[in-house]
Biopython code that builds the backbone (N, CA, C, O; Angstrom):
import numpy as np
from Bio.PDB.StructureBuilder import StructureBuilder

atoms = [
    (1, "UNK", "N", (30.314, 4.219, 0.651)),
    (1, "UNK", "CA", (29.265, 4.833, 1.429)),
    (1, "UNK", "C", (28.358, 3.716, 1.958)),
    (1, "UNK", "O", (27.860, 2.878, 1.207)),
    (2, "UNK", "N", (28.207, 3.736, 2.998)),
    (2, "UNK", "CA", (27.303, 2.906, 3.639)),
    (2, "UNK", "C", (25.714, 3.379, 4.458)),
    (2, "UNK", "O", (25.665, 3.885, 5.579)),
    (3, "UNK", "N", (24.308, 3.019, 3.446)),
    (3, "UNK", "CA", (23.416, 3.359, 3.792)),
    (3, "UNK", "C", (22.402, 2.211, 4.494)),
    (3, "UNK", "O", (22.839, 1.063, 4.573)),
    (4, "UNK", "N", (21.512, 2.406, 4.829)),
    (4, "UNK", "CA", (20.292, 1.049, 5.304)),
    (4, "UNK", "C", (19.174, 1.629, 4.495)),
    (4, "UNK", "O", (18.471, 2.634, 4.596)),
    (5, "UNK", "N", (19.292, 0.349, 3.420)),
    (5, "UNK", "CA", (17.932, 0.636, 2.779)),
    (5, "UNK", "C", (16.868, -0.619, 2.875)),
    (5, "UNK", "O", (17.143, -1.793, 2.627)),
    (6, "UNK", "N", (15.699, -0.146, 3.257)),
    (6, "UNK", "CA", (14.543, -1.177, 3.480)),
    (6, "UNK", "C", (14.953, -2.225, 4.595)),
    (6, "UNK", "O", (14.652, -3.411, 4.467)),
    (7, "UNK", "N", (15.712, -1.709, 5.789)),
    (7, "UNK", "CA", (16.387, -2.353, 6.787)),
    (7, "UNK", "C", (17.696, -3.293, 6.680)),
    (7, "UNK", "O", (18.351, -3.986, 7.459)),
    (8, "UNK", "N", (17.730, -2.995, 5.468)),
    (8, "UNK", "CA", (19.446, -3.714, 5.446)),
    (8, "UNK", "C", (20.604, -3.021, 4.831)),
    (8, "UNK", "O", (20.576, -2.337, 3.808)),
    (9, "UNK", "N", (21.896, -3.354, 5.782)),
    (9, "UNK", "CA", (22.861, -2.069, 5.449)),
    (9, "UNK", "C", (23.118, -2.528, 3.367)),
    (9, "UNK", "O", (22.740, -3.534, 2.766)),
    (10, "UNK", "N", (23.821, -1.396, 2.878)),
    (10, "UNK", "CA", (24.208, -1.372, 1.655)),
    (10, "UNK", "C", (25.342, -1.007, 1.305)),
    (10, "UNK", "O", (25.678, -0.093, 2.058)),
    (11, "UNK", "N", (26.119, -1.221, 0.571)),
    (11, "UNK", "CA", (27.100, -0.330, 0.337)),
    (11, "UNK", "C", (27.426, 0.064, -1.261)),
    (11, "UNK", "O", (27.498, -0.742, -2.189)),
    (12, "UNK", "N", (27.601, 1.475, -1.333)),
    (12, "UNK", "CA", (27.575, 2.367, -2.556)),
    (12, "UNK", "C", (28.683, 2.457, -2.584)),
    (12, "UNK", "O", (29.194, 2.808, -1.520)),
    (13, "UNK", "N", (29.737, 2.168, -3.915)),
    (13, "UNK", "CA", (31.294, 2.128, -4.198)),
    (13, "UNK", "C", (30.701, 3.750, -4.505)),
    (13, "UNK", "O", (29.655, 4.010, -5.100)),
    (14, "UNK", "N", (31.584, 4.652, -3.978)),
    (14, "UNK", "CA", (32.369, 6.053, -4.029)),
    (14, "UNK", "C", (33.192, 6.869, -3.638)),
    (14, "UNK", "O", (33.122, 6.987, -2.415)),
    (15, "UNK", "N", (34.060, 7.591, -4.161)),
    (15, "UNK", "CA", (34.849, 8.500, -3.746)),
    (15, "UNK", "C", (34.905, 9.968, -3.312)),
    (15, "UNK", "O", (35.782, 10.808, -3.109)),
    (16, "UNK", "N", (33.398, 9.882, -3.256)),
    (16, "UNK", "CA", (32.736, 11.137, -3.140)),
    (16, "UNK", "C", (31.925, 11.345, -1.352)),
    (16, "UNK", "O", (31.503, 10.396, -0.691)),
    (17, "UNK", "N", (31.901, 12.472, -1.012)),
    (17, "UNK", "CA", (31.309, 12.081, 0.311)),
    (17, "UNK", "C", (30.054, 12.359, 0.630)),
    (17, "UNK", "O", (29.693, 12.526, 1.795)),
    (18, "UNK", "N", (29.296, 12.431, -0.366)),
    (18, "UNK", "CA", (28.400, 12.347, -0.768)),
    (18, "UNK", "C", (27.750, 12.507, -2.107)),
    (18, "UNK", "O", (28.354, 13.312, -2.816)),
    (19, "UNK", "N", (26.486, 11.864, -2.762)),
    (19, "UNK", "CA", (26.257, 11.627, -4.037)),
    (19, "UNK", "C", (24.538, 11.728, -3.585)),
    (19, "UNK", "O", (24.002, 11.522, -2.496)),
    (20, "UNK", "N", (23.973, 12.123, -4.876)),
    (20, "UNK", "CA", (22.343, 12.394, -5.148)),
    (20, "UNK", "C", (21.658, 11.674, -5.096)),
    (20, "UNK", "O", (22.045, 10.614, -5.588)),
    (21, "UNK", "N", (20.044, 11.666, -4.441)),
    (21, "UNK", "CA", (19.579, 10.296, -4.428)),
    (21, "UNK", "C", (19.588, 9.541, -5.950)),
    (21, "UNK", "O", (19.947, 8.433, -6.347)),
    (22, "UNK", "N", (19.157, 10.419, -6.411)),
    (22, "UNK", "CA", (18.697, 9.823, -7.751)),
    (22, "UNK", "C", (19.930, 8.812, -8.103)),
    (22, "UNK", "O", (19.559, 7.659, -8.324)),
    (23, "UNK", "N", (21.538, 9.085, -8.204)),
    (23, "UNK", "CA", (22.004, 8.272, -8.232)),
    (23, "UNK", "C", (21.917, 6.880, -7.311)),
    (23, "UNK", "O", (22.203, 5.731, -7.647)),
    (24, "UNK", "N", (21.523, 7.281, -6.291)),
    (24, "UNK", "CA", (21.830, 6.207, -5.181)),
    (24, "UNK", "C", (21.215, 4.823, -5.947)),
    (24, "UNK", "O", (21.581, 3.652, -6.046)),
    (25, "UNK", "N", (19.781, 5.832, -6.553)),
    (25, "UNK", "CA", (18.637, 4.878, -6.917)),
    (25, "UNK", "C", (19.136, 3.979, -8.594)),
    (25, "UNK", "O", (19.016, 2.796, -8.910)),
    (26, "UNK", "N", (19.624, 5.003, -9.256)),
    (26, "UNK", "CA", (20.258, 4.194, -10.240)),
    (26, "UNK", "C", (21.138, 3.122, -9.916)),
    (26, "UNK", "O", (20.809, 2.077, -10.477)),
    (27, "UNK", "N", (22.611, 3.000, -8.863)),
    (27, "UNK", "CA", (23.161, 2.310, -8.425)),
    (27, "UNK", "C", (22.769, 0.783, -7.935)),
    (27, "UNK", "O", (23.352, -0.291, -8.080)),
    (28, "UNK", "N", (21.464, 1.170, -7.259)),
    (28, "UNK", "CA", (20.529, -0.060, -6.665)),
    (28, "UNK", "C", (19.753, -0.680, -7.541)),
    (28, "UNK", "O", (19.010, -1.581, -7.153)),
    (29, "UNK", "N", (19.793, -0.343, -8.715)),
    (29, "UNK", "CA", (18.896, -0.643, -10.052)),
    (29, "UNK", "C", (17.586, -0.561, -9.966)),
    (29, "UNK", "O", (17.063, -1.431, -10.661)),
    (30, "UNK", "N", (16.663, 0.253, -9.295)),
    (30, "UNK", "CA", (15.590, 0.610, -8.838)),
    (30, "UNK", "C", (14.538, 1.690, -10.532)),
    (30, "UNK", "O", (14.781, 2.877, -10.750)),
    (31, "UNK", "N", (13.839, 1.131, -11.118)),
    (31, "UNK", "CA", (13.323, 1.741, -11.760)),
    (31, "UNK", "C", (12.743, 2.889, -11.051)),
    (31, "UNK", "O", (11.989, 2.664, -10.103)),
    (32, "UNK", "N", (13.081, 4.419, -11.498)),
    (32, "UNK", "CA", (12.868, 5.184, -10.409)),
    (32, "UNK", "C", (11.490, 6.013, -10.469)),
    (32, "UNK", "O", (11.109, 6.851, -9.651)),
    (33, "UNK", "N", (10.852, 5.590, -11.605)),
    (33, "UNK", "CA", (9.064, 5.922, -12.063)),
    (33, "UNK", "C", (8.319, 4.878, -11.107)),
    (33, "UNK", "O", (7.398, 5.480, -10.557)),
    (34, "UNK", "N", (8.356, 3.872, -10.801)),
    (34, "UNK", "CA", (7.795, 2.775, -9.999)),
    (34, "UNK", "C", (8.030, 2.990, -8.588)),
    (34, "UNK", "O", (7.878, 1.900, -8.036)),
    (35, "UNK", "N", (8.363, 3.987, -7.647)),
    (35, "UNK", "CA", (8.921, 3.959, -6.600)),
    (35, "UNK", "C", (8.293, 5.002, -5.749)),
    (35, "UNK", "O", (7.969, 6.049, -6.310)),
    (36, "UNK", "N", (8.042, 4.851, -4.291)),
    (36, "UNK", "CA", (8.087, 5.935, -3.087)),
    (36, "UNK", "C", (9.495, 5.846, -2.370)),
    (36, "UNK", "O", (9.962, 4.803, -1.913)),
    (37, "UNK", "N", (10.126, 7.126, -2.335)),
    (37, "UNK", "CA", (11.325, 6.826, -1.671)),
    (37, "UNK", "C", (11.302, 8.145, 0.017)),
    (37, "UNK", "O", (11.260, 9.376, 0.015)),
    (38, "UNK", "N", (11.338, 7.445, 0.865)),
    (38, "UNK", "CA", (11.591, 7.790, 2.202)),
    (38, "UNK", "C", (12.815, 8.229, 2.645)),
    (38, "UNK", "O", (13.652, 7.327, 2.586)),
    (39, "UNK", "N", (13.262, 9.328, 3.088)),
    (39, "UNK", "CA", (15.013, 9.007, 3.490)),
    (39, "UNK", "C", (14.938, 10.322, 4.562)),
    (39, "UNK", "O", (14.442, 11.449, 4.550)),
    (40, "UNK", "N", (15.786, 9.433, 5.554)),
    (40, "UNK", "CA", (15.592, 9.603, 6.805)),
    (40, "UNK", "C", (14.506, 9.958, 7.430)),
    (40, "UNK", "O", (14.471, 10.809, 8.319)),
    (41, "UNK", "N", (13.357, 9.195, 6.914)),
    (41, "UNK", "CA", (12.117, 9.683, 8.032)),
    (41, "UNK", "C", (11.184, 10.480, 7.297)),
    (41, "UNK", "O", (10.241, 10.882, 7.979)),
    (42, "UNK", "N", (11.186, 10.762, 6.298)),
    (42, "UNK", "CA", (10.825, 11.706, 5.500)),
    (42, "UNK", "C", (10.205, 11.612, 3.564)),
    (42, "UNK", "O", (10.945, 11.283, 2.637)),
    (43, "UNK", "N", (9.038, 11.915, 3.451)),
    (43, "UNK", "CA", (9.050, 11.207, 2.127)),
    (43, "UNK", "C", (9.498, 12.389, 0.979)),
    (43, "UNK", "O", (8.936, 13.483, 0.932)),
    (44, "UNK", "N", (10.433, 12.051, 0.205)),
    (44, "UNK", "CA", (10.709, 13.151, -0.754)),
    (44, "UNK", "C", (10.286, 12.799, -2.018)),
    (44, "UNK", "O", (10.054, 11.660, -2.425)),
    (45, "UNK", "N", (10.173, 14.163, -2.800)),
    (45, "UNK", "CA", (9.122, 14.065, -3.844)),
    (45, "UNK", "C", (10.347, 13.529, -5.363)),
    (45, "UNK", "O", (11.576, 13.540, -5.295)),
    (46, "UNK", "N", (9.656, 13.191, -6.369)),
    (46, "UNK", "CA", (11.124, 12.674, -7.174)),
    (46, "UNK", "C", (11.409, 14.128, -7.830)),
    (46, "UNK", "O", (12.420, 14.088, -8.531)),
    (47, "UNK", "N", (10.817, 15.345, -7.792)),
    (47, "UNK", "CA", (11.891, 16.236, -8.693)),
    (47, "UNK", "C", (12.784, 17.168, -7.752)),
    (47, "UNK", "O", (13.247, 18.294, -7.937)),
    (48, "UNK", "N", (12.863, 16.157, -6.522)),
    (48, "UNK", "CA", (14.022, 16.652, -5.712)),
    (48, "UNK", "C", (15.315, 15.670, -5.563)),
    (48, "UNK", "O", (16.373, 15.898, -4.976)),
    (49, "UNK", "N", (15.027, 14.854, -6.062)),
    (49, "UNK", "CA", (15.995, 13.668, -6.177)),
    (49, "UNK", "C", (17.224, 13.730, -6.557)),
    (49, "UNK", "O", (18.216, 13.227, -6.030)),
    (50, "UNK", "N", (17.099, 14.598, -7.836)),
    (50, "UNK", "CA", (18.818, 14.846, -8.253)),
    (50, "UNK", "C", (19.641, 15.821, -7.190)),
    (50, "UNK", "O", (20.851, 16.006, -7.064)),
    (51, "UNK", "N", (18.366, 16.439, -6.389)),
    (51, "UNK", "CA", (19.580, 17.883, -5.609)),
    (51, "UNK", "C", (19.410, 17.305, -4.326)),
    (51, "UNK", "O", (19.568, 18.206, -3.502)),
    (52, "UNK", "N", (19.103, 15.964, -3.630)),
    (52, "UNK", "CA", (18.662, 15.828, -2.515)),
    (52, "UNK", "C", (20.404, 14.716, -2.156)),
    (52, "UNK", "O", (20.739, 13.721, -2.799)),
    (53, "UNK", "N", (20.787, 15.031, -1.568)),
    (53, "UNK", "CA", (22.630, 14.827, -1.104)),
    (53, "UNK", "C", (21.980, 13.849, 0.040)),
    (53, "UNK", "O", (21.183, 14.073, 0.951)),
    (54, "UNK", "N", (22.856, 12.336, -0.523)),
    (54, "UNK", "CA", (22.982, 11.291, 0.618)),
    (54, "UNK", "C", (24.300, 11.437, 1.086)),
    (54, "UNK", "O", (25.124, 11.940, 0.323)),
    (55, "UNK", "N", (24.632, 11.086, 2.202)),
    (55, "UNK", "CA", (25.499, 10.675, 2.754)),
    (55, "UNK", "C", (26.082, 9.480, 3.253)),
    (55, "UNK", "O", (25.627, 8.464, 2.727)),
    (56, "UNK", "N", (27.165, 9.265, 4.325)),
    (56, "UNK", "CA", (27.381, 7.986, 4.820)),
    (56, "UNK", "C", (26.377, 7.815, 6.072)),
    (56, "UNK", "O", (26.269, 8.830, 6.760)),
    (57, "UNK", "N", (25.604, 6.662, 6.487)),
    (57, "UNK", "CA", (25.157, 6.091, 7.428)),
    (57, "UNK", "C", (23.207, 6.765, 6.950)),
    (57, "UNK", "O", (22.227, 6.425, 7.614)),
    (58, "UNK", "N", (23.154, 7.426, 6.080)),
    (58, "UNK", "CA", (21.615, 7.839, 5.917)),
    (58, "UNK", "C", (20.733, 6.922, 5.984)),
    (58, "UNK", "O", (21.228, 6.057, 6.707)),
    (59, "UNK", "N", (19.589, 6.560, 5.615)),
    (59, "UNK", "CA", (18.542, 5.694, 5.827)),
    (59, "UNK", "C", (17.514, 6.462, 5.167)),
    (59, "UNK", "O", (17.010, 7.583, 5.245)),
    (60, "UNK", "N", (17.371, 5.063, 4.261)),
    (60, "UNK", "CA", (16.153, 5.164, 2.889)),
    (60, "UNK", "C", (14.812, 3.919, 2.919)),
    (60, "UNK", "O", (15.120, 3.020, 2.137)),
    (61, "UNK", "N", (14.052, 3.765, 3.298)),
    (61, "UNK", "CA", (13.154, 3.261, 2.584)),
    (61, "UNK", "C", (12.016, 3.464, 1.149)),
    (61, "UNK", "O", (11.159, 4.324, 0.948)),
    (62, "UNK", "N", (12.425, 2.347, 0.362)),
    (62, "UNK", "CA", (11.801, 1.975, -0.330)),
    (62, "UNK", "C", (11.062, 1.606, -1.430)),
    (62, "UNK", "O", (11.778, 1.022, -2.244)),
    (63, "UNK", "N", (9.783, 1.723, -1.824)),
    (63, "UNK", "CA", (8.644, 1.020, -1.848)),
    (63, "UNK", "C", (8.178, 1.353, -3.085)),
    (63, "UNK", "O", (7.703, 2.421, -3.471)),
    (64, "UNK", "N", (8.385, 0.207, -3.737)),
    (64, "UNK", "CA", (7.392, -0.314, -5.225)),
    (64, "UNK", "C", (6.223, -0.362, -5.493)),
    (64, "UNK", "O", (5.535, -1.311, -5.117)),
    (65, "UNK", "N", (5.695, 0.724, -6.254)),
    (65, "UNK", "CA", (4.223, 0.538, -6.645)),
    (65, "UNK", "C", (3.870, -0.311, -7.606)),
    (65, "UNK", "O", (4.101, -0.527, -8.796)),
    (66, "UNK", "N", (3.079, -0.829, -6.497)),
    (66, "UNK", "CA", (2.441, -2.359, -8.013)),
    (66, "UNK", "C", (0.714, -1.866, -8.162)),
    (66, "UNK", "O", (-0.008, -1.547, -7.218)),
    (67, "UNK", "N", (0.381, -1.906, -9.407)),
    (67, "UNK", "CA", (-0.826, -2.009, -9.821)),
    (67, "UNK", "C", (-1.458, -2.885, -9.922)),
    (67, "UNK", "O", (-0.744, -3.868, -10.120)),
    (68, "UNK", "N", (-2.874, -3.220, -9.891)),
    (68, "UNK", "CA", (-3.696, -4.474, -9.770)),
    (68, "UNK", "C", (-5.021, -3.926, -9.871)),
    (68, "UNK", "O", (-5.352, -2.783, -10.186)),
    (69, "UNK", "N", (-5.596, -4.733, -9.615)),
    (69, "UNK", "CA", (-7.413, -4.496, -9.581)),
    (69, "UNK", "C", (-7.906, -5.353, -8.597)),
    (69, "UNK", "O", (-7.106, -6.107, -8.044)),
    (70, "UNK", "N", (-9.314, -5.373, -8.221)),
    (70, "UNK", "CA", (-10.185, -6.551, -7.489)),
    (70, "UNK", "C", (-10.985, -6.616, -8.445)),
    (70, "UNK", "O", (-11.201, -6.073, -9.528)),
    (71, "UNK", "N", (-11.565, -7.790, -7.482)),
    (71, "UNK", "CA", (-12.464, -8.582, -8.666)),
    (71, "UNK", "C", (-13.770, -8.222, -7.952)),
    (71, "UNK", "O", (-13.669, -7.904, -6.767)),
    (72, "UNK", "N", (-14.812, -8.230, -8.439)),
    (72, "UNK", "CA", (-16.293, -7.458, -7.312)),
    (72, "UNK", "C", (-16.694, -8.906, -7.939)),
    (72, "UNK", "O", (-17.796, -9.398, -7.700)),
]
sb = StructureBuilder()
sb.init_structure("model")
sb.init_model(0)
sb.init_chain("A")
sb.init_seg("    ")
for serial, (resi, resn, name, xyz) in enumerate(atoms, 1):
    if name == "N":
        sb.init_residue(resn, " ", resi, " ")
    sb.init_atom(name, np.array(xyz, "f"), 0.0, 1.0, " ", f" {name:<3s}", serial, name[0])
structure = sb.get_structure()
């Protein structure tokens, strides 16, 4: 399966013609508590993740939440 994630293509070994994000995200080794994930244009929430069906050519961004502070 071939997706573009965070602007670069990827490829997911499967025999399936499509598979769940949540896997996608395990596959990519993506801790999936630390994450906003986008796919196709769209931000989905994570307790839709296991029923949310990628396909070939889809498009995912993203994005790692990092914590921090300022300093005043």
């Amino acid at each position: 399966m071939r997706l573009t994630v965070n602007g670069e293509i990827k490829i997911i070994k499967t025999d399936l013609d499509s598979i769940t994000l949540d896997l996608v995200l395990k596959k990519l080794n993506y801790q999936t508590q630390l994450i906003v994930v986008e796919f196709n244009g769209l931000i989905i929430e994570p307790k839709k993740w296991a029923t949310q069906k990628v396909t070939d050519e889809d498009k995912l961004e993203i994005v790692t939440i990092v914590g921090g502070g300022s300093y005043s």
